[in-house]
Phi, psi and omega in degrees: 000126176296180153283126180271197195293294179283352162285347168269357172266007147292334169271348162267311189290342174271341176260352188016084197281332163340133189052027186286164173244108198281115169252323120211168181265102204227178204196088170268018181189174208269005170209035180196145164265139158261124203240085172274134167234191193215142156198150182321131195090357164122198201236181204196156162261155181217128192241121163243129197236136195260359204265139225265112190118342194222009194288143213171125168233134184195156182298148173232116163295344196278148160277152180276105155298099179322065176281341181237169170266146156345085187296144181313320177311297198302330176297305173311305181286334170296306180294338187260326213242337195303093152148013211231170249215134164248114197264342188187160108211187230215138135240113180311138178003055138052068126273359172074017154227114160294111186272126146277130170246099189243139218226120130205110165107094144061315153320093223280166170198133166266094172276140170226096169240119155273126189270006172271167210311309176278002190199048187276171190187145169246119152251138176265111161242199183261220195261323154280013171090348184287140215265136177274339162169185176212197205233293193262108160294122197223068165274022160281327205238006173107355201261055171244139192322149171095325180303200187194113201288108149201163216279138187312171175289128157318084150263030156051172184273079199293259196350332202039034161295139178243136202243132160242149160289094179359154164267142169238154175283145200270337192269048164204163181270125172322340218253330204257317184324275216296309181308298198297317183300307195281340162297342185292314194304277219305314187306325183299315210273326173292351185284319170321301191290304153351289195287343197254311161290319157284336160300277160015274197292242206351279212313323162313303182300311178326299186302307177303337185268337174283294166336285195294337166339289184283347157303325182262356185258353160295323191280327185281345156306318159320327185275355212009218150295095100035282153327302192306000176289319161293342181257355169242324152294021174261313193323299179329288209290347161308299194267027190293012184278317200233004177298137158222138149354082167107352141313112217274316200235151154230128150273138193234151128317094167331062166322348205269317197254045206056041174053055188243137184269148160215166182269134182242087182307136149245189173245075174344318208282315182274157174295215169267310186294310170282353166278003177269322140336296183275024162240333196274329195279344202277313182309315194288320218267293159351283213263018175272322207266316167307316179280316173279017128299305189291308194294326146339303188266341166279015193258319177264016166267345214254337186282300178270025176262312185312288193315285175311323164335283154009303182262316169332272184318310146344288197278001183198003147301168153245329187311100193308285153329340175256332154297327160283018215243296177320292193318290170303344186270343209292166193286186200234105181315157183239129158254117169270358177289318197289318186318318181288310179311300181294339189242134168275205184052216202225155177247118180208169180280180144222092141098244187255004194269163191224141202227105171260154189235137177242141205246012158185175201316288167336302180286324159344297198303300171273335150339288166314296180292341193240328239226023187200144188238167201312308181278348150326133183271127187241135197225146177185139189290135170284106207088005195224157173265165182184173171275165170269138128282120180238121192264124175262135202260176160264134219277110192122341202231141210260151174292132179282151192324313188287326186283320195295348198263306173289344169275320168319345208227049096249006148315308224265341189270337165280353206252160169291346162331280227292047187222315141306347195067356185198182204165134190250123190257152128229166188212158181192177201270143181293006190258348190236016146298167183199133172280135186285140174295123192056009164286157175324161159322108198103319183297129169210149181263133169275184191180139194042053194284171158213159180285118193210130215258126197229128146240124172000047173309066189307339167299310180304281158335316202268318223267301186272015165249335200222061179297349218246338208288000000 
């Protein structure tokens, strides 16, 4: 609820802003000014608030807290009124518009604020009315530089309402009431908004983590059993006895399967002994991709149980702090379009890890310079040119063995290598880089590097490239 007329001459009558000294101005949001002013006996704030529901001028305990930058009006009251004198005010024919009159070095200025709810507004004029700007430019209503300020017609209380002063406790000043009320109305409406922002963020992050869920619980359905690969290279190396060269099928007795004969495709090309080889490897590579799918899915089951908690509390704190607290913690949507625009090189996921890759010197370079911080893991092939790779680590938590293996395995994929299939890496944290002196674009010497022997894992490569797959 705004201020009518007569609360707003209650607020003029308790503060006597005459002969005050404007020292400084500040606009900490698109709807309020802020006034420190001086007068014998110390200094004080004066908030005039423009927000439709909430229009008001009155002394404040609150500091102007800063959201924005430094708007042109304010910038104009800096330059015009700041070191200057309040010489008169006024509320006009208890129309809820206020004349300010301010003096400084002999050079007059005219505030004309108006409160009402739908149409608030501060105009700066001269001495002639003429307007110097205004903190909402309204060119339907004339209230743009150059224009020329005047006061609507005086229509008396035609509705015949009679306007009172809210009840307050009497033994405090009208000016600290009206001050205490609207920090509580603003505090609600920031829990509000608090609260709204942060449901958002949760509901999202919820929705996104239910989605990659079910991706992944299609993939680990996928690798299928597993076992029969072991179990059909035992099967091989039982019967090589009766195995030949250059064979399509082996029939065998199943031990596995109550001693039911079954066909064992083979590769006419290979012996017995490597299609029994090429089944235990096709059994390793299943069930590697399988435990890092399941650790996957208990790590984002584990997330979205966190989260709904999460939203539990969301939906039913007040606590200001603990809601920006939820907000700020919740995982983040990842835009991979923006992502790919804004970073150079390739970006791609792991797990909760983010893996950037740069495929020439240049992007190494600005990589390096913008876009990675000291305990990031810097990865790069030894003996081959090849791009820099990077893990953007997590705060507390050391990179696990598997991620280190997926940047590795694109190190290695980035590289003059990857034609050999293998490649001896090393890594280190980007803090114990050093740029070689007078060196190419990019070049940096590591220090307390370690080693790490990588062989190509085209399943793994296809896995980090084709998360959705």
């Amino acid at each position: 609820m705004s201020l009518n007329c007569v609360e707003i001459d209650k607020i003029l009558e308790e503060i006597s802003l005459e002969g005050c000294h404007i020292q400084k101005i500040k606009q900490p949001d698109f709807h309020s000014l802020f006034l420190e002013l001086y007068r014998p006996g110390g200094r004080f704030n004066l908030i005039i608030d423009l927000a439709p529901g909430k229009t008001r001028i009155h002394t404040t305990a609150n500091s102007a807290v800063s959201e924005i930058k430094l708007q042109r009006f304010a910038q104009l009251m800096r330059a015009r009124i700041k070191g200057g004198k309040i010489t008169g005010i006024q509320q006009i024919n208890q129309d809820r518009i206020i004349k300010i009159e301010i003096s400084r070095s002999g050079e007059p200025t005219v505030l004309w604020v108006r409160l009402w709810s739908g149409a608030a507004n501060i105009i700066a004029c001269d001495s002639e009315q003429k307007i110097l700007d205004a903190f909402y430019r309204r060119p339907g209503r004339g209230e743009t530089s150059g224009g020329v300020f005047t006061l609507p017609e005086n229509k008396g209380n035609s509705s015949g309402r009679v306007f009172e002063i809210r009840d307050y406790n009497s033994s405090e000043s009208f000016n600290s009431f009206i001050d205490e009320y609207y920090s509580h109305v603003e505090e609600d409406e920031n829990i509000d908004r608090l609260r709204d922002r942060a449901v958002k963020i949760i509901t999202t992050a919820i929705n996104r983590i239910e989605s990659t869920l079910k991706n992944l619980e299609r993939k680990a359905s996928e690798y299928g059993p597993y076992e029969e690969y072991k179990e059909t290279g035992d099967l091989i190396m039982s019967n090589l006895h009766i195995a030949q060269k250059g064979a399509i099928w082996l029939k065998v007795v199943n031990f596995y399967r109550d001693n039911t004969e079954t066909d064992i495709e083979l590769d006419p090309r290979l012996t017995p002994e490597k299609n029994a080889e090429k089944y235990y490897t096709m059994y390793r590579k299943a069930k590697s991709g399988i435990d890092i799918v399941n650790e996957d899915i208990e790590n984002h089951r584990l997330q979205l149980k966190n989260l709904r908690a999460d939203l539990l509390i969301t939906e039913t704190t007040d606590d200001a702090s603990l809601l920006k607290k939820i907000s700020e913690s919740a995982p983040k949507q990842q835009q991979k379009t923006k992502e790919k625009e804004s970073t150079p090189g390739l970006s791609f996921r792991s797990g909760m890890y983010r893996i950037l890759v740069g495929r020439s010197a240049t992007e190494n370079d600005q990589l390096l310079r913008k876009y990675v911080r000291g305990n990031d893991m810097w990865l790069h092939t030894r003996d081959y040119p090849g791009g820099y790779v990077f893990i953007k680590t997590l705060p507390g938590k050391s990179v696990p063995l598997d991620i280190l293996l997926d940047a590795g395995n694109l190190a290695l994929f980035y590289s003059k290598a990857r034609n050999s299939g293998k490649a001896e890496l090393y890594y280190t944290q980007v803090k114990y880089l050093r740029r070689a002196k007078d060196g190419k674009t990019g070049l940096v010497l590591p220090t307390q590097e370690k080693n790490l022997s990588v062989v190509l894992d085209p399943r793994r490569i296809d896995r980090i490239m084709n998360p959705d797959n």
